[in-house]
C-alpha angles and dihedrals in degrees: 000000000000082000091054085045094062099042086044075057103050100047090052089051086045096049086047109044087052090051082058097046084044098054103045087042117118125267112262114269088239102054124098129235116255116234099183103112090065129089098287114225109235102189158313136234125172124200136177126222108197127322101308113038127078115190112199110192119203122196124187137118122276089337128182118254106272117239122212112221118173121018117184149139092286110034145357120209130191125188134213105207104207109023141099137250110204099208101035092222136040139170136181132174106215094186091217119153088232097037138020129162110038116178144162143196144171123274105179120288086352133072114230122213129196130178135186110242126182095202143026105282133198128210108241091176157314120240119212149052124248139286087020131146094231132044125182106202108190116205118191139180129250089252091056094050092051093057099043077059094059098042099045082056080055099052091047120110108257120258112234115255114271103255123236140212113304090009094152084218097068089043110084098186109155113254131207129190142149109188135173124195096333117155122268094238085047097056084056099055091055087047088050079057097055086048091044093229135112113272117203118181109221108219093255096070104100132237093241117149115239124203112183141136120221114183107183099326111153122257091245089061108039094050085057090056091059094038097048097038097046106035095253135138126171143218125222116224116173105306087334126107116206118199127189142114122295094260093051102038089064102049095054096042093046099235089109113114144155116241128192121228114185102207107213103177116005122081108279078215107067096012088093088048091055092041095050092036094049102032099034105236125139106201114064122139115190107214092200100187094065085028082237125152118201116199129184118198144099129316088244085050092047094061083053088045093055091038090061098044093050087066104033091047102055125134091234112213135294130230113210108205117201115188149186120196109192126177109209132187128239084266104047101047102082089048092051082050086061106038085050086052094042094047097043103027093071094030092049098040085106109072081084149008094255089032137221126273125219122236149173116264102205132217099230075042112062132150139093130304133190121214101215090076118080094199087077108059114089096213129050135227125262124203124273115244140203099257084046093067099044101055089059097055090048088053097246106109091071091059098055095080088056093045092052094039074062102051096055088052092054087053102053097246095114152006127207111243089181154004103181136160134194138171121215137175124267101270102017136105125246128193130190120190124185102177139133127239107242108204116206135159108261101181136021116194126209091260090054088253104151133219122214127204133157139234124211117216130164137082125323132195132184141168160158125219130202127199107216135175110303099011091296099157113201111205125201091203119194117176131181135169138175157159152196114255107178142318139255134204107250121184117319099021093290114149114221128203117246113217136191120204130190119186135180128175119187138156115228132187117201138149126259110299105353119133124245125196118215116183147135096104090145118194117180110185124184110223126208117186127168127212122195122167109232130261085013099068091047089076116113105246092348097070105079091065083073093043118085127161130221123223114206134169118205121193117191134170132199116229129187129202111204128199112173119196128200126218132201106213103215111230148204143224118264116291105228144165131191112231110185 
């Protein structure tokens, strides 16, 4: 007993002297490293707005700000130090003209990023705050840059004119005056003594009479009083000082011309009145046939002229809509509602740290939402998971709401009645119809003489978009389909189309790219269809015994999913010519 006891002993201290060896043992030299405790990459997508912007959007969660390291000819690469990357590697050709490959891998604790470029590119900006879900990375030409540059000069505040010798406003000699009812074009020559120079007032100046007291006020700014409060400005010539008002002022000393402005987007109708109103100018004549706006005035009045119109005459910004209409039945509409959650819930995680759910918008049920409020939305999120993540980044994940849409087609739950896409401009309405022209006789005459007419069914879709403070997109949405179901014998034998229509109209307010569901387009249609087996039911009388009829209720409803897209128009500087 006491011999079984110490081998009983011995065998307990072995096992567990060899655990300990085995636990503080070193990892073995082939297995990786695990990154999963850092911030995990959800995808990439890369679009181009124009010719000469390249937006690169990168999704994660709480991800490190990315940093950009080379940027040439071939390819730019930015870096996230501290994150990972669930499937170590990734590629992806893009087929853009200003970017193709793209592709990623793990290096250690980052994540590298490498994209094909044709041309040499410059970073513009990075949107977002770290750690965030979501980071827009701009890329722009050279071409591009150079013409922001221009514009933003433009845009700048214009510097006053250098003053020159004998210029009144650079003298402050103390001026005193109590005057009563003295001509305006008096009361300059006395100041034209204080400044020692020769004053000669132009005839435009006015014979108003002027009362005012001046006790020791300086020249400059007494000279300011007179020009604001009556409408003058003045010319220097030699040691003459020539008043008079801007108008006049041009034309005497010469520096008076007529400049060309060709107007590309804004209304040739109101364009003179802002210009006018903005730069300060009075003669402006709109040729609106060429879209062309003339304007005489001074060299000073002409850099106010092309700031304003750099900012009147913008292209504004574009909204790109992609859309799938689908028609499901009563069966298949749960299973759509979870193909949509499972698809969106994980891709569009990244709009916050919490994330955004995806829902349905009915139609007894319109209105606006906003998206930054959770309470809206009807489903809720569930959380992202591993594989998730991973099947973005593969690729994978973009390609699972076309693979359901499918399914319920195969099965026989729903058809697609649509996939448009349309761009507008910020602000105008779009409309896309995809219908068929039904042809039926709409009139029959005593002498048999017919009367054709048509009847458009199919779907409709129309909106509005609105561009509004941190990509926020407002949509005015307006939906019909329809269809024809069947006919019915009106007066004179004249066989009429009988038409369904279903119509919803919303306003939604969503972010750049994100998908919105609109449904709740209900359709419920008795069927009657009669069966007879042949020959059989041929039989007078008899027949009918081979005859039966089937009763059937479908209920369908018509269901939208909605990405909108905004796009920056590049732009250019104001096209002028200078005339005389």
């Amino acid at each position: 007993m006491k011999r079984f006891s110490k081998i009983t002993v011995f065998l307990l201290f072995s096992i567990i002297a060899f655990g300990a060896v085995a636990c503080n043992a070193p990892a073995l030299a082939g297995e990786k490293p695990s990154y999963a405790h850092l911030p995990p990459v959800g995808g990439l997508m890369l679009r181009q707005m124009g010719s000469d912007l390249l937006l690169v959007e990168l999704t994660g969660t709480s991800l490190p700000m990315p940093e950009v390291g080379g940027l040439n000819t071939d390819v730019i690469s930015f870096t996230l130090k501290g994150a990972y990357l669930p499937s170590v590697t990734w590629q992806r050709d893009f087929g853009l003209p200003m970017a193709g490959m793209a592709r990623a891998e793990q290096d250690g604790e980052n994540v590298v990023f490498k994209i094909n470029v044709s041309g040499q590119l410059s970073l513009k900006s990075i949107e977002g705050k770290a750690p965030a879900n979501r980071y827009f990375l701009r890329f722009t030409t050279s071409s591009y840059v150079e013409r922001e540059n221009i514009q933003q000069d433009l845009l700048k505040p214009l510097a006053p004119a250098a003053a020159t010798a004998g210029d009144p406003f650079t003298k402050t000699i103390p001026v005193t005056m109590d005057l009563r009812d003295v001509e305006l074009r008096d009361v300059f020559r006395m100041i034209g003594t204080y400044a020692n120079m020769n004053i000669v007032a132009d005839p435009s100046v006015p014979n108003t009479l002027v009362t005012m007291t001046l006790t020791g006020v300086p020249l400059n700014e007494a000279m300011g009083y007179l020009m604001r409060m009556y409408g003058m400005s003045y010319a220097i010539l030699g040691k003459t000082i020539i008043v008079g008002t801007p108008e006049s002022i041009g034309r005497t000393t010469g520096k008076e011309s007529t400049h060309q402005y060709r107007i590309a987007y804004a209304d040739m109708k109101s364009v003179a009145g802002l210009v006018q109103g903005l730069a300060g100018v009075t003669k402006t004549v709109v040729d609106e046939r060429l879209r062309t706006l003339y304007v005489t005035g001074r060299p000073e009045q002409f850099l106010e002229v092309e700031r304003v119109l750099q900012q009147v005459d913008h292209p504004g910004r574009q909204v790109m809509l992609q859309a799938r209409i689908l028609e499901v039945t009563d069966n298949g509409k749960e299973e759509l509602e979870t193909i949509i959650d499972a698809v969106y819930n994980q891709w569009w995680f990244n709009y916050s740290k919490a994330g955004a759910g995806t829902g349905y918008v009915y139609a007894d049920q319109p209105g606006s939402y906003d998206p930054l409020k959770g309470d809206d939305r009807p489903t809720p999120l569930r959380p992202i998971t591993r594989d998730g993540l991973q099947r973005i980044a593969s690729g994978d994940l973009t390609k699972m709401l076309d693979f359901g849409i499918r399914a319920l087609v195969t099965k026989n739950k729903g058809k697609v009645l649509a996939d448009p896409s349309i761009i507008t401009i910020d602000g105008k309405k779009a409309t896309i119809k995809l219908v068929q022209n039904y042809p039926y006789v709409s009139e029959k005459d005593e002498a048999g003489n017919l009367t054709w007419s048509e009847k458009e069914v199919g779907p409709i879709l129309e909106f509005t978009p609105t561009v509004g403070r941190d990509n926020m997109v407002s949509i005015d949405l307006r939906i019909e389909a329809g269809e024809v179901i069947g006919t019915y014998i009106g007066a004179k034998d004249v066989e009429f189309p009988v038409t369904t229509n279903r119509e919803v109209n919303t306003n939604i307010r969503v972010r750049d790219g994100e998908p919105f569901v609109v449904g709740g387009l209900y359709k419920d249609q008795d069927k009657i269809e009669q069966h007879r087996v042949p020959l059989l039911s041929d039989i007078p009388l008899l027949g009918e015994l081979f005859k039966y009829k089937s009763h059937s209720r479908d209920k369908t409803e018509v269901a939208m999913i909605v990405i909108p897209y905004i796009l920056d128009t590049p732009d250019s500087t104001v096209e002028k010519y200078v005339l005389k």
